[in-house]
PAZAPA-4460 file (N, C-alpha, C; in steps of 0.05 Angstrom, whole numbers, plus 32768, in hexadecimal, padded with zeros to 4 digits):
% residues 242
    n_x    n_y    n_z   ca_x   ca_y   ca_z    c_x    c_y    c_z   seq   type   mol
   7E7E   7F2E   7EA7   7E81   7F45   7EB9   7E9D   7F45   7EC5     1      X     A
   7EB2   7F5D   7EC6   7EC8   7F68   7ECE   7EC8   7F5A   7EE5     2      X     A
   7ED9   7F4E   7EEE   7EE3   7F52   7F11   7EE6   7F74   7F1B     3      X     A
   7EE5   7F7E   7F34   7EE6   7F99   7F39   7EFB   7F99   7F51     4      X     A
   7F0C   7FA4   7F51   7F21   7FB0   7F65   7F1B   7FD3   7F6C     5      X     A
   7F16   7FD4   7F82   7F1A   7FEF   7F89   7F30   7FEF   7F9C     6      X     A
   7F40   8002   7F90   7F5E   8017   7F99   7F4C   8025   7FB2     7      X     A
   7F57   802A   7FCB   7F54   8038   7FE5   7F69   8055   7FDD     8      X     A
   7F5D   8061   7FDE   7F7C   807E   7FD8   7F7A   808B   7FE8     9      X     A
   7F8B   8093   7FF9   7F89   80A7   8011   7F86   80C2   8016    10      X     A
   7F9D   80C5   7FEE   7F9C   80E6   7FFA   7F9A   80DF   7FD4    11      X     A
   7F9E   8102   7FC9   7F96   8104   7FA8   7FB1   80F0   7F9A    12      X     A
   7FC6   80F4   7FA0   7FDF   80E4   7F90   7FE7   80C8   7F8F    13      X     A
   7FCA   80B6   7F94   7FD8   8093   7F9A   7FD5   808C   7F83    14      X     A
   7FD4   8095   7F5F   7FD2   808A   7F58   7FE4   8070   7F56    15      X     A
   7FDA   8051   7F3B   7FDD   8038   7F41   7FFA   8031   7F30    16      X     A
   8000   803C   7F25   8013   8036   7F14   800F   801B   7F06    17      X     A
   8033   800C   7F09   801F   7FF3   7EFD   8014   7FE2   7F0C    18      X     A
   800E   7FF3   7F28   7FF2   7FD2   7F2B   7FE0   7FD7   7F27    19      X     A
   7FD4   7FEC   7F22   7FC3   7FF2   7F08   7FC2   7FE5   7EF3    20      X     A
   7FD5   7FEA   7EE3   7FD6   7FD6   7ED2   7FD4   7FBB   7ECA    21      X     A
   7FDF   7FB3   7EDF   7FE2   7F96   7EE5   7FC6   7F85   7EE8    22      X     A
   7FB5   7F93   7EF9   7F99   7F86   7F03   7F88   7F92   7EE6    23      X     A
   7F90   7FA3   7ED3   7F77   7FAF   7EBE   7F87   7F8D   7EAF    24      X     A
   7F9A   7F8C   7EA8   7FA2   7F71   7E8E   7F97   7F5F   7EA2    25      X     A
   7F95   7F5B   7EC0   7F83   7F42   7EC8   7F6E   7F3B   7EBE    26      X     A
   7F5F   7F51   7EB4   7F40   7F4D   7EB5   7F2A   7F67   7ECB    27      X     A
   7F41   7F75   7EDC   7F2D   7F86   7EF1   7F25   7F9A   7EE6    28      X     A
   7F12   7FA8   7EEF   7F02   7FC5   7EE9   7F01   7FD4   7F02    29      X     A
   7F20   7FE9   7EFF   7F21   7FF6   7F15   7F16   800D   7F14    30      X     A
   7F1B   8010   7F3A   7F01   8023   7F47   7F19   8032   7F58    31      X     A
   7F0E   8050   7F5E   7F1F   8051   7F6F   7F0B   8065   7F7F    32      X     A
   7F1C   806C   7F96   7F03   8077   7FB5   7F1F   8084   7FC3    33      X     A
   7F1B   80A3   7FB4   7F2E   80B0   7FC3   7F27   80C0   7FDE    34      X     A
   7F36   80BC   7FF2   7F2E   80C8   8008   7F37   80E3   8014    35      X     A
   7F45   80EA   8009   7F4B   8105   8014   7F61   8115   7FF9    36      X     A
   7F47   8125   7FF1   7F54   8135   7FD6   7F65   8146   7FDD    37      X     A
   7F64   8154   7FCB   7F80   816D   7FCF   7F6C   8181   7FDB    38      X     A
   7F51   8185   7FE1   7F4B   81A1   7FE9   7F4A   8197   8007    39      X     A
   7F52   8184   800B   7F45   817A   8026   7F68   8170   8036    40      X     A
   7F75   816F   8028   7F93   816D   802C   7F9D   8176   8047    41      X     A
   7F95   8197   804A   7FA3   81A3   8064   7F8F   819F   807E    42      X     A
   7F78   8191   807A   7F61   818B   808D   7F57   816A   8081    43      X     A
   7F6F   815C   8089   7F68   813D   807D   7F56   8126   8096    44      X     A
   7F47   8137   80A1   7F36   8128   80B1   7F19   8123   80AF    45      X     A
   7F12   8120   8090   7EFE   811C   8084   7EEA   810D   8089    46      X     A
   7ED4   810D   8081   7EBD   80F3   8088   7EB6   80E8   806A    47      X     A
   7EC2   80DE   8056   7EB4   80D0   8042   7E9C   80BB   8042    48      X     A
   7E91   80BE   802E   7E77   80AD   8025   7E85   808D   801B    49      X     A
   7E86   8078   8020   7E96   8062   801C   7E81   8053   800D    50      X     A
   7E95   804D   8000   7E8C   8038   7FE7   7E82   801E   7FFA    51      X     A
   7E6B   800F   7FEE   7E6E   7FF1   7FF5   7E83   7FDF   7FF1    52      X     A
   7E94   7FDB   8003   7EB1   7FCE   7FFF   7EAC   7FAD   7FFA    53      X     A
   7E95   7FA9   800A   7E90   7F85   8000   7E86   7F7F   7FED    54      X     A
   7E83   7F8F   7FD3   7E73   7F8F   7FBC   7E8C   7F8D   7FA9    55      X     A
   7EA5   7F93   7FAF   7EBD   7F93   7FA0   7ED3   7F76   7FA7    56      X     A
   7EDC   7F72   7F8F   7EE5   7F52   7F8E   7EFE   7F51   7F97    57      X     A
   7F0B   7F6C   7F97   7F2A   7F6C   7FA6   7F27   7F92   7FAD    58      X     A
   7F44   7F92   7FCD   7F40   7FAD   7FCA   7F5E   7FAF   7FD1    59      X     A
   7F68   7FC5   7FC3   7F7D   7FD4   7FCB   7F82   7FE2   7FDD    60      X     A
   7F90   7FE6   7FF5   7F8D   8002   8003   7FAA   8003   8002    61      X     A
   7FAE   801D   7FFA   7FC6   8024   7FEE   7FD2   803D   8009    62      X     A
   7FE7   804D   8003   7FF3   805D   8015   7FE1   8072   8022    63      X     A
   7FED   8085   8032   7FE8   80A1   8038   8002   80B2   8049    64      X     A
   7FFD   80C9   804F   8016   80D9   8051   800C   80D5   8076    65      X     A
   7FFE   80C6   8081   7FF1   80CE   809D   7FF9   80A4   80A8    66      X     A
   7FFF   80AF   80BF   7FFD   8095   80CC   7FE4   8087   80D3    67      X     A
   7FE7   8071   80D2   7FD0   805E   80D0   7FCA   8055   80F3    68      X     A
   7FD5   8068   8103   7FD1   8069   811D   7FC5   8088   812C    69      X     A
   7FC0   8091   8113   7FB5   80AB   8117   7F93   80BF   811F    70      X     A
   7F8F   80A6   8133   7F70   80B1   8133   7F66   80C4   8136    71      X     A
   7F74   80D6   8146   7F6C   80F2   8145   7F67   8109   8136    72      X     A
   7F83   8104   811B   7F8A   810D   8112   7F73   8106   80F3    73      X     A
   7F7A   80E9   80F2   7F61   80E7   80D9   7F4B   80D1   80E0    74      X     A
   7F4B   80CC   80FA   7F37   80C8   8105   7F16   80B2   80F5    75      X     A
   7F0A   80CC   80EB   7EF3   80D1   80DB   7EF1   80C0   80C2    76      X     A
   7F08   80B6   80B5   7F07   80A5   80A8   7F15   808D   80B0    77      X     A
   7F32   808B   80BA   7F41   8081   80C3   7F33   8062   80D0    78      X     A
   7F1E   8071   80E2   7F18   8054   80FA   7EFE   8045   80EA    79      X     A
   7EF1   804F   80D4   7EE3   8044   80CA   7EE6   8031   80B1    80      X     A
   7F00   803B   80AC   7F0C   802D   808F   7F21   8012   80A3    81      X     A
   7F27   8010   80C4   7F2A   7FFA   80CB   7F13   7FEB   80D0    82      X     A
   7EF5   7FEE   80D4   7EEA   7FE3   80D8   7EE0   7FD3   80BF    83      X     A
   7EE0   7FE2   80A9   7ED5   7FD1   808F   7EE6   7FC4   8081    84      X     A
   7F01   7FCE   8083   7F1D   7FB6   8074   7F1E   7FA3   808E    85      X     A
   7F0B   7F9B   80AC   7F0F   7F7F   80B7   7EFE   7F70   80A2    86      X     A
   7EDB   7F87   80A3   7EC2   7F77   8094   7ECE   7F6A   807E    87      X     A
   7ED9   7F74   8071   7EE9   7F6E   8050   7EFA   7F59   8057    88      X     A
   7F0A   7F54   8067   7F27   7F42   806A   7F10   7F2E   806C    89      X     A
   7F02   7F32   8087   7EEA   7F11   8091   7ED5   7F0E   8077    90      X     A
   7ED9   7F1D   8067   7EBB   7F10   8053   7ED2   7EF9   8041    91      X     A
   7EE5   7F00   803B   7EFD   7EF1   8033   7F08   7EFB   8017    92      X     A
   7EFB   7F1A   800E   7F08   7F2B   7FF6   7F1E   7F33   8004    93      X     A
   7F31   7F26   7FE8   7F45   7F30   7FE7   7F52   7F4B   7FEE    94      X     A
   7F6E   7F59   7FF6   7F76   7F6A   7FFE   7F92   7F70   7FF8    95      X     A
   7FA2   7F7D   7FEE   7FB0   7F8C   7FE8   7FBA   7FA3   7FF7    96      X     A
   7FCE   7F9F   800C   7FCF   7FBE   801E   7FEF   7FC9   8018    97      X     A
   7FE7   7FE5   800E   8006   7FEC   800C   8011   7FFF   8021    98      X     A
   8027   7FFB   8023   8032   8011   803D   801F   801A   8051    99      X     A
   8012   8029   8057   7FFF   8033   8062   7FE9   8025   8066   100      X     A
   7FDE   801F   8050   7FD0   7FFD   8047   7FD9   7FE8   805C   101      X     A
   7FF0   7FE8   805B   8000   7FC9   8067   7FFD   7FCB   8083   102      X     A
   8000   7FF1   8088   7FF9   7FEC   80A7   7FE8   7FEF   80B7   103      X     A
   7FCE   7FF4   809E   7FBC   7FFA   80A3   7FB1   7FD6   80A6   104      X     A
   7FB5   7FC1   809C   7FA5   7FB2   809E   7FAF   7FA2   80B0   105      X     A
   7FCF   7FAB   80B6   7FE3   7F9B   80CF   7FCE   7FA5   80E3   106      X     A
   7FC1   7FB9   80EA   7FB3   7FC5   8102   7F9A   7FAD   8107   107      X     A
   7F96   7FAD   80F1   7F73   7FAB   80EF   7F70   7F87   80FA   108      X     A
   7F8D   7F7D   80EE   7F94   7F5D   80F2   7F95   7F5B   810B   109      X     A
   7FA0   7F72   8120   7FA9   7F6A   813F   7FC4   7F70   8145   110      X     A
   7FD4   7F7F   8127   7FF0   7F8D   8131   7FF6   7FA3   8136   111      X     A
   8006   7FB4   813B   8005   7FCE   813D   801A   7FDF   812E   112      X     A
   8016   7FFB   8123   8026   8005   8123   8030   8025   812C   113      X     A
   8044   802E   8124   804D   8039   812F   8066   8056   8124   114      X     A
   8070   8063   812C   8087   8074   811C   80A1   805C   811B   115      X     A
   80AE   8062   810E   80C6   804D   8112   80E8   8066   8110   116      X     A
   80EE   8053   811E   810B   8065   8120   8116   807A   810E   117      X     A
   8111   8073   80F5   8115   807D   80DF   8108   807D   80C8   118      X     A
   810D   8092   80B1   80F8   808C   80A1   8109   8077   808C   119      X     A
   80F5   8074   806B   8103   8066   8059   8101   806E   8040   120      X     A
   810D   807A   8034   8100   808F   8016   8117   8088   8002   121      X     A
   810C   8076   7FF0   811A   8073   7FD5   8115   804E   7FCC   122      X     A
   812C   804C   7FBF   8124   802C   7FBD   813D   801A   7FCC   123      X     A
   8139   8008   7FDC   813C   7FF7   7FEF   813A   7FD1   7FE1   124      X     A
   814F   7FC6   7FE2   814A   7FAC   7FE3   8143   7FA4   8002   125      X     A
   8132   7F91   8001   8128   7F80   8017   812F   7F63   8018   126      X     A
   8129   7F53   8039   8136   7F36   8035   8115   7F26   8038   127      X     A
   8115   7F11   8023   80FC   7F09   8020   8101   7EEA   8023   128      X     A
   80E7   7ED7   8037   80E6   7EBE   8034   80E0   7EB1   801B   129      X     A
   80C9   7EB8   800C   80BC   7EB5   7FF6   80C7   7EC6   7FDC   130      X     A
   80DB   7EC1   7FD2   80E4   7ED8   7FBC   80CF   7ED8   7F9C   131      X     A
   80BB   7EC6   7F9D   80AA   7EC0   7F87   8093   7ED5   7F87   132      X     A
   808C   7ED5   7FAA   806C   7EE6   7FB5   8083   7F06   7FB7   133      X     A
   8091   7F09   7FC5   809E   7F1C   7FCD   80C2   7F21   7FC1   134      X     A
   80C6   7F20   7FAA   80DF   7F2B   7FA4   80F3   7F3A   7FB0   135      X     A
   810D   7F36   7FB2   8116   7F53   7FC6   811C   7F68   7FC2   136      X     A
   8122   7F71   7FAF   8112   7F87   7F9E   812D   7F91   7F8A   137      X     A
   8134   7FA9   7F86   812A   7FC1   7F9C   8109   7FCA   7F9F   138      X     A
   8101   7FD6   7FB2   80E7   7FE4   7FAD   80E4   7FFD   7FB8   139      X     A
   80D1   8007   7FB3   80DE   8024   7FBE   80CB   8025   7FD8   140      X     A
   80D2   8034   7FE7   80CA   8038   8004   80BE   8059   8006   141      X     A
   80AF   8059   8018   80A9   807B   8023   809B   807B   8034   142      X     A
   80A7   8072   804C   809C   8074   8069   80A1   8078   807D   143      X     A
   809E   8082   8095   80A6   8080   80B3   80A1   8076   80B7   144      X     A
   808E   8064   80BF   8074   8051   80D0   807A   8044   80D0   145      X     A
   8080   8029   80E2   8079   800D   80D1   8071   7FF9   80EC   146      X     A
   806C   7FE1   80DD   804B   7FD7   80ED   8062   7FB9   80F2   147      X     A
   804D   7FAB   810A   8055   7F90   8117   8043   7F7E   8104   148      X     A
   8051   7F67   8108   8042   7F50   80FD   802C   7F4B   8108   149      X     A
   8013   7F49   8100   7FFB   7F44   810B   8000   7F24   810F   150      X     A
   7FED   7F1D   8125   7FF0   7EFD   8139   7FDE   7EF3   8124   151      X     A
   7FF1   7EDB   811E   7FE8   7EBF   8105   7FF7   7EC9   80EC   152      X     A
   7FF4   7EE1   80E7   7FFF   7EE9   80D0   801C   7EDC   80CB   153      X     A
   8024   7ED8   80AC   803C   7ED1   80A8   804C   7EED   8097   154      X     A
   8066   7EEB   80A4   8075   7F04   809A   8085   7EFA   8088   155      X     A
   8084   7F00   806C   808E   7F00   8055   80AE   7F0A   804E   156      X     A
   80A4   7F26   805C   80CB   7F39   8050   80D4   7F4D   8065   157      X     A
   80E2   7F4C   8065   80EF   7F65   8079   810F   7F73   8077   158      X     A
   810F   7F89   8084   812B   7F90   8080   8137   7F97   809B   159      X     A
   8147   7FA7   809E   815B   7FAB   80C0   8142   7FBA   80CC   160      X     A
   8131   7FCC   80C1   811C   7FE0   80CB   8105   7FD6   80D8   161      X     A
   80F7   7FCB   80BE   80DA   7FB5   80C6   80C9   7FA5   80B8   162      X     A
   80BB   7F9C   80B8   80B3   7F7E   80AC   80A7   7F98   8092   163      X     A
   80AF   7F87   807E   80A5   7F8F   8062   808D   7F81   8054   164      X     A
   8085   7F6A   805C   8073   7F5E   804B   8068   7F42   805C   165      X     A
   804A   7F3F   8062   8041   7F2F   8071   8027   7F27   8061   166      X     A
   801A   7F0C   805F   8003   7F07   805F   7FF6   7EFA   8071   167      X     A
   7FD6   7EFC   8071   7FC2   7EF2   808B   7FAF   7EEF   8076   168      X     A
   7FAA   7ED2   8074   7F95   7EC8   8056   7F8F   7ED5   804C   169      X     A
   7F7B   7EE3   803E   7F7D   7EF5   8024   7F88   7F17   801E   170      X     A
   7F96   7F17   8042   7FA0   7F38   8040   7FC2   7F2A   8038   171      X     A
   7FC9   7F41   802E   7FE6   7F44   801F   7FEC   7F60   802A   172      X     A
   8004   7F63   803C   8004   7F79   8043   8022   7F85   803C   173      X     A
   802B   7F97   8025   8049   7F9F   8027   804E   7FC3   8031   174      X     A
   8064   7FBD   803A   806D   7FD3   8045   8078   7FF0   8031   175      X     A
   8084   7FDE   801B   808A   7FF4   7FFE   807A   7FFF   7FF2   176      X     A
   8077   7FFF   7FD3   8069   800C   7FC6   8071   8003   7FA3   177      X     A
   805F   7FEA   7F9F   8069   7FDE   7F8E   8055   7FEF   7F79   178      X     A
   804A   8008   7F7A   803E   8017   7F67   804A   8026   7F58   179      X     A
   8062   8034   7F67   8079   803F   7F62   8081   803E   7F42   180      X     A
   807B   804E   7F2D   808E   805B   7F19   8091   8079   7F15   181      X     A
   80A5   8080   7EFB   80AE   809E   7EFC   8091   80A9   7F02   182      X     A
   8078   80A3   7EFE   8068   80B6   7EF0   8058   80B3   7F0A   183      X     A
   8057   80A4   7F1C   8045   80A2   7F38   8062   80B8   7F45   184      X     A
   807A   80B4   7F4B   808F   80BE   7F5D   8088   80DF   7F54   185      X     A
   8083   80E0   7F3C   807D   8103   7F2E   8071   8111   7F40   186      X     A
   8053   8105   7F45   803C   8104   7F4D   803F   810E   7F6E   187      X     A
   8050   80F8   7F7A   8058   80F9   7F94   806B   811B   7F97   188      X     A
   807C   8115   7F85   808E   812B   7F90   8085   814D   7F84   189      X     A
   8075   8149   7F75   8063   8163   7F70   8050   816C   7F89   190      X     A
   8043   815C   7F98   8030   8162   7FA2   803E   8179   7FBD   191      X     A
   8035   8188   7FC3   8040   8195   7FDB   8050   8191   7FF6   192      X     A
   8069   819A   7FEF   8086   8197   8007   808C   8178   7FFA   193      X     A
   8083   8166   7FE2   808F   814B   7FDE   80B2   8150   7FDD   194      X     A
   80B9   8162   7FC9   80D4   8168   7FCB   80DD   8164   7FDE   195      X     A
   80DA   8178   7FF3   80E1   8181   800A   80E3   8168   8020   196      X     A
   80D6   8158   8020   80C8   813E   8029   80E1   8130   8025   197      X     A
   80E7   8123   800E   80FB   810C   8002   8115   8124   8006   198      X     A
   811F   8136   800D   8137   8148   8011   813A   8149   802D   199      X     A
   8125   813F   803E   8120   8147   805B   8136   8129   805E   200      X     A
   8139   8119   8051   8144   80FA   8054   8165   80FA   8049   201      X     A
   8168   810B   8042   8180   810A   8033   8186   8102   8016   202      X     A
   816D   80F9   800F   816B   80F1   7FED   8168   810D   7FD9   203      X     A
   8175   8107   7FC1   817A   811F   7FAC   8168   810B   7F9A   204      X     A
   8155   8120   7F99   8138   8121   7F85   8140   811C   7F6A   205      X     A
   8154   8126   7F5E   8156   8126   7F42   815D   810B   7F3F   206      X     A
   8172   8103   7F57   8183   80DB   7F53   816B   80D4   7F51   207      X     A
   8159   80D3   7F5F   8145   80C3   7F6D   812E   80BD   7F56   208      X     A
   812C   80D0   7F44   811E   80D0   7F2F   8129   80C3   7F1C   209      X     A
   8147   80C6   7F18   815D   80BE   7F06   8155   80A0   7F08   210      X     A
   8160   8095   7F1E   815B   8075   7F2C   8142   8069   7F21   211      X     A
   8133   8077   7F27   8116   8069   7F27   810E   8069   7F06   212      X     A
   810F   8080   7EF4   8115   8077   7EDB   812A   805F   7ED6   213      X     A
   8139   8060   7EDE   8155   804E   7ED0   814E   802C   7ED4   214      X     A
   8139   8033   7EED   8134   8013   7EEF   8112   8006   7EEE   215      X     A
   8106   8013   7EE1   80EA   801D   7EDE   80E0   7FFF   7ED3   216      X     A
   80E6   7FF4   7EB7   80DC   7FE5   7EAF   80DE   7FCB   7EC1   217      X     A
   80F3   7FC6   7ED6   80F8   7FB6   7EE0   80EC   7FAF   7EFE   218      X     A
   80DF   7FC9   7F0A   80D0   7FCE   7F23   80B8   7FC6   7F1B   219      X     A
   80B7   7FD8   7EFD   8092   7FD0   7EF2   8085   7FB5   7EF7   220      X     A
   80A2   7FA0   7EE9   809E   7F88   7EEA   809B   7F76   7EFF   221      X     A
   80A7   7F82   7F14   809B   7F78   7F2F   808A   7F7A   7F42   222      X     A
   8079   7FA2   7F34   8064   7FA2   7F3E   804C   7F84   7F30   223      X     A
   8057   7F86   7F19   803C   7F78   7F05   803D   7F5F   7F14   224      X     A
   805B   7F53   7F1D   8059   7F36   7F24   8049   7F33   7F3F   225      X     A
   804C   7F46   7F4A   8041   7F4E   7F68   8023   7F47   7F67   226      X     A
   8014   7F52   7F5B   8000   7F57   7F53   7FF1   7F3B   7F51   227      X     A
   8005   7F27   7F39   7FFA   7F14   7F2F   8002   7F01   7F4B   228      X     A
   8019   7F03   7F59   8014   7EEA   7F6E   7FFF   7EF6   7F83   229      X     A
   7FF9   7F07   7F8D   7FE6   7F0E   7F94   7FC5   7F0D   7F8E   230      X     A
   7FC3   7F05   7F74   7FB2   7EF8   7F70   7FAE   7ED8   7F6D   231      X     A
   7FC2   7ECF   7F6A   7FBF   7EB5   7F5B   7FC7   7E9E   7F7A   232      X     A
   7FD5   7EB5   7F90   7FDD   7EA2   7FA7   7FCB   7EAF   7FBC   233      X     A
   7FD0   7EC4   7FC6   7FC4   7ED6   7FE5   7F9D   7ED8   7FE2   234      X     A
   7F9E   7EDF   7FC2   7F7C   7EE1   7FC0   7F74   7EC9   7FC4   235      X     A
   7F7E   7EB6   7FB5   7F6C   7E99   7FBE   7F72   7E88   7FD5   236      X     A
   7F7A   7E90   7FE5   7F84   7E86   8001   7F6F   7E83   8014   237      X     A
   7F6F   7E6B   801E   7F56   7E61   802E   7F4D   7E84   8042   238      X     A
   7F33   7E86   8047   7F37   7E9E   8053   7F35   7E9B   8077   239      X     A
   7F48   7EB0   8077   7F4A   7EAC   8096   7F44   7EBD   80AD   240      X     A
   7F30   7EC9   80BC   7F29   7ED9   80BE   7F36   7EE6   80DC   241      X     A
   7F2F   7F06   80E1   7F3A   7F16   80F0   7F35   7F0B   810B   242      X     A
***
C-alpha cells in the first residue's frame, strides 16, 4: 500500500509542480483538498468538508493569495485548518508548509505573522545555515507576509526581509515556493489581476517568465532535493510537540 500525502490548496492555482513529482517517484499517492475554488474566489470565506488529516502520512499546506492572519476575512476555514495542522504536527505526521503554509504553521507553533514592509515577487537567493536541507537558491518568492520564528523552533534561512526557512520536529516550514515552474507561474499569472499583481512590484512578466524558463531544470532540481531532505531528515525527526 502507497504512502499518501495530501497537498492543502488554498485557492484553484497551487498546483505541485515538481514536488509533485518528487513525492509520486518516492512512492506517495497524492491527494489534494482544495479549499477555495474559482467560483468561490470573490467570496473566499468558505466552510469546507475536511478530509481526515490524521489518516494521511504527510501533508503539504501550500500558499494562498490571503494572509494567514486573516480571521475575519477567511475566518471559516482559516481557524479550523490551525486547529487540525496543531492535531497533525502533535500526532507526529509529517508537514511540509509553503509560504502561506510556512506561516500558517509559524502561527499554529506560537509565532506570528504579519504584513511585512515590503513585498517579494520573482526569484531571490537566500542566506542558509544548512545549505544540504535548505540551498540558497535562487527561489522564487510571492509574498507580503512574513512570520516570526516560532519558540524552540530552529531557523534554517533568511534574507535582509525575513526568516525563510525554519523547522520544529516534523514541521518544515519555507517561506518560497519550491513548486515553482514555467507551467505552475502560467497558472499563477493567468488567474485574475496575476499580471497586474507581479507589475504592481515592478517586475516585467515576459523577463520573469523568460528567467524562470532559462533556469527551470535547475530550480526543478532543488525542488526534488527539497522534497527528498525533507523526507529523509525533518519527517523522521524525533517528534516534538506544539
Amino acid at each position: 500500500m502507497s504512502a499518501r500525502v495530501l497537498f492543502i490548496e488554498h485557492d484553484y492555482v497551487s498546483e505541485g509542480g515538481p514536488i509533485w513529482a518528487q513525492f509520486e517517484k518516492r512512492g506517495y499517492e497524492i491527494s489534494r483538498f482544495i479549499i477555495v475554488g474559482k467560483e468561490d474566489i470573490s467570496e473566499p470565506n468558505v466552510s469546507p468538508i475536511w478530509p481526515d488529516l490524521l489518516t494521511f502520512d504527510v501533508i503539504v499546506v501550500m500558499g494562498a493569495p490571503y494572509g494567514a492572519y486573516e480571521d475575519e476575512r477567511i475566518g471559516n476555514w482559516l481557524i479550523p485548518e490551525l486547529q487540525k495542522m496543531k492535531e497533525v504536527h502533535n500526532a507526529g505526521i509529517p508537514i511540509l508548509g509553503i509560504c502561506f503554509g510556512a506561516q500558517l504553521m509559524a502561527r499554529v507553533l506560537g509565532g506570528s505573522v504579519a504584513r511585512a514592509p515590503r513585498g517579494e515577487l520573482g526569484w531571490y537567493e537566500i542566506e542558509s545555515d544548512d545549505r544540504e536541507l535548505i540551498p540558497t537558491g535562487p527561489w522564487f518568492q510571492y509574498h507580503w507576509d512574513r512570520f516570526t520564528v516560532p519558540p524552540g523552533a530552529t531557523e534554517v534561512a533568511r534574507n535582509d526581509l525575513c526568516s525563510q526557512a525554519f523547522f520544529f520536529g516534523r514541521t518544515l516550514g519555507v517561506q518560497f515556493h519550491p513548486e515553482i515552474d514555467l507551467h505552475v507561474l502560467d497558472l499563477w499569472l493567468e488567474m485574475e489581476g496575476g499580471c497586474a499583481e507581479v507589475e504592481s512590484e515592478g517586475v516585467d512578466v515576459k523577463a520573469l517568465r523568460e528567467q524562470t524558463k532559462g533556469i527551470e531544470n535547475e530550480t526543478n532540481q532543488r525542488g526534488y532535493d527539497l522534497v527528498d531532505q525533507f523526507l529523509d531528515r525533518i519527517a523522521t525527526a524525533p517528534i516534538k510537540s506544539a
